[in-house]
Residue, then its C-alpha position, 0 to 999 in steps of 0.5 A: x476964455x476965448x480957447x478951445x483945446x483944454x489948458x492947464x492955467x498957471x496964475x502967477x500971482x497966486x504962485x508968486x503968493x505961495x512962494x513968498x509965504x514959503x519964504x517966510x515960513x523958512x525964515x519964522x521956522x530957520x529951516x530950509x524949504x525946497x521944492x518936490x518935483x514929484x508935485x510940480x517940475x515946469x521949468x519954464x517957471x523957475x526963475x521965479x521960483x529962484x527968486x524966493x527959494x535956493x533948491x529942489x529935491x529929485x527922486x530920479x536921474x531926470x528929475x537930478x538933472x532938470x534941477x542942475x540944469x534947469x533949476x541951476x543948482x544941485x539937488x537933494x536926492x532920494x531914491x527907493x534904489x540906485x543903480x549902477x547905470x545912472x548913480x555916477x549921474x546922479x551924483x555929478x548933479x546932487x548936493x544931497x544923496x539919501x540912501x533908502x536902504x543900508x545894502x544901499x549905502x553900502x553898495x554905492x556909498x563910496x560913488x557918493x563921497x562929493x554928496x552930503x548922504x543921508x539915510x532914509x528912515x521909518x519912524x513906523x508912524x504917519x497918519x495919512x489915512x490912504x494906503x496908497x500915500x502912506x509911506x509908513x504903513x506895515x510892509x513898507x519898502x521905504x526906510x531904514x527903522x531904528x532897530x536896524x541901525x547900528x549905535x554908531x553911524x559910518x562916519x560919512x553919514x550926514x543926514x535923516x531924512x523922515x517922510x511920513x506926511x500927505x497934505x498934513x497940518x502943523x498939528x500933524x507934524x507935531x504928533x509925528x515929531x514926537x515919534x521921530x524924537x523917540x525913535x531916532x534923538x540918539x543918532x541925532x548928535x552924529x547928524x549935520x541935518x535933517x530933512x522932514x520930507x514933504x507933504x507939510x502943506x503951509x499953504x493952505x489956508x488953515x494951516x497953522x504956522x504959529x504952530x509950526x514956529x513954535x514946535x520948530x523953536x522947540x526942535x532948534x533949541x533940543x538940537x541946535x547942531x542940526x540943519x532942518x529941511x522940509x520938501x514940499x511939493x503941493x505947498x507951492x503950486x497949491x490953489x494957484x491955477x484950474x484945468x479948463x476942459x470943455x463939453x463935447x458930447x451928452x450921453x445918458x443911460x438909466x436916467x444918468x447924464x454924463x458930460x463927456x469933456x476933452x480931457x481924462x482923469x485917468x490921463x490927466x487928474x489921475x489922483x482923482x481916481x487913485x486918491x480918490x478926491x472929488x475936484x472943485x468943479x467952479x460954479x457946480x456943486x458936488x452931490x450924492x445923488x446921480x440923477x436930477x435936474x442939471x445933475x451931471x458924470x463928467x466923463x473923460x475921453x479915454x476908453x478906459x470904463x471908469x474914466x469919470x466922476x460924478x456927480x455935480x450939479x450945474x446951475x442950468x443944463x451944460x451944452x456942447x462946447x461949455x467950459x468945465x472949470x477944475x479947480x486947483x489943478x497945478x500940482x501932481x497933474x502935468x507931472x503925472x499925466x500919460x499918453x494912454x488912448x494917444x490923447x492929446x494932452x491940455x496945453x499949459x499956460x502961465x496968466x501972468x500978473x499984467x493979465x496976459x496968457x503965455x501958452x508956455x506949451x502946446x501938445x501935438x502928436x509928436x509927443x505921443x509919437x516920440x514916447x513909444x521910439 
């Protein structure tokens, strides 16, 4: 493609793909599916998302008010701790508020009576391998576990929300399910609702929603009082656009090349190096060995050592000025990136179904500039 600088690429039919198979998901399963901005908050793109789906979720002040101001309709809010300063904020733009905590509810409870409030809790189970995405692993800071609770809710409790999944299958949920039935099905008929959290990935292409209907045919008929939520967020901006980067130098030390490109990992695919996870490099191929023919590290441009990954192998030796394609680059990047070095961050664009590319956002100095006011 004919531009220069690197570029986030929303394709809209893609997304559009994503959402209308949510959407039918919801309707198979009679649950409610909300979009996460923790994955993906561009605003620019809700009006399509309001044609498919009703509200969002918000872990922040912010991310409240981008949903009522921007998404146009209250959020369902989770927060590990609120505080004096933004709570009434808070409230004013959510429909749902969810306490991390009892010392929590009991602080701000009252503050919250024009929510639907719920309480986090820890069914001490969830099989996402990395400690880093495990919100169950022993210690954590998130959730109330069921030998804390009283037998009696307070009366304005409404909700449970339980999330213990990252990018997990039907087959995951299933088994944690059972978990959460056990450790929490005697609270159940105080309850108006429920909200499995996110990390149910229904759009992958090996999901199985099958599955998933009937396990939530099975939830429907054990507790049909209870509304159902899940909030996804990779769900709905999963495989529907790459980051393109371009090569700008050629180093080698030790006999190891690397491509050094314009844009970072640790600025703007950080999970590839928290996670980590080797991206989908298009017409390469991710290999063991450092060292070959057209075997290359793609470094990124900041100072920082580990900046880079490694290695793929290119049909032919890449040049200066070449475009290097990251695959499925939408979610958990733009809401993820930072200003570390000041460098510039790619530019965003949707390429809409008529072929054409809108730059829905470029980035300049000023960004940088304003972050450290």
């Amino acid at each position: 493609m004919d531009f220069k600088t690197p570029i986030y690429i929303i394709e809209e039919e893609k997304l559009r793909r994503n959402l209308s198979l949510i959407q039918k998901v919801a309707e198979r399963t009679g649950s409610e599916f909300i979009l996460a901005f923790k994955a993906f908050a561009l605003w620019k793109t809700f009006p399509i998302f309001r044609e498919y789906i009703r509200s969002t979720t918000a872990s922040s002040l912010s991310e409240a008010k981008l949903a009522y101001e921007e998404f146009g309709s209250k959020a369902h809010t989770f927060s590990p701790a609120y505080t004096d300063e933004e709570i009434d904020e808070i409230v004013a733009c959510s429909s749902h508020l969810t306490f991390n905590s009892l010392s929590q509810y009991e602080r701000y409870h009252h503050r919250a009576a024009m929510c639907s409030i719920g309480l986090r809790v820890n069914p001490e189970y969830s099989e996402v391998g990395t400690l880093l995405y495990n919100p169950c692993a022993p210690g954590t800071r998130f959730g109330v576990t069921a030998d804390k609770l009283p037998q009696q809710l307070p009366s304005d409790i409404e909700g449970f929300h339980c999330h213990c999944h990252c990018e997990s299958g039907a087959d995951v949920f299933e088994r944690t399910l059972q978990h959460i039935e056990e450790k929490f099905s005697p609270w159940f008929s105080q309850l108006k609702w429920i909200n499995f959290g996110g990390g149910h990935l229904v759009t992958r292409k090996d999901y199985d929603i099958d599955l998933l209907v009937r396990i939530m045919e099975g939830f429907h008929q054990r507790y049909p009082h209870l509304k159902v939520i899940f909030e996804p967020g990779s769900a709905f901006a999963w495989q529907t656009g790459p980051l393109v980067s371009h090569v700008v130098d050629m180093v080698e030390d030790k006999g190891i090349k690397t491509a050094i490109l314009d844009v970072s990992f640790t600025c703007h695919m950080p999970d590839c190096l928290e996670m980590p996870y080797f991206p989908d490099v298009r017409g390469a191929e991710h290999v063991e060995e450092e060292k070959g023919d057209c075997v290359y590290r793609l470094g990124g441009n900041s100072c920082l050592a580990g900046d880079f990954m490694c290695a793929w192998r290119f049909d032919k030796p890449l040049e200066i000025g070449q475009e290097v394609i990251f695959e499925d680059m939408i979610h958990y990047t733009t809401v993820k990136t930072n200003t570390f070095n000041g460098i510039t961050h790619p530019a965003i664009g949707m390429l809409h179904m008529d072929g054409q590319l809108e730059i829905l956002r470029r980035y300049g100095y000023e960004d940088y500039r304003d972050r450290m006011d």
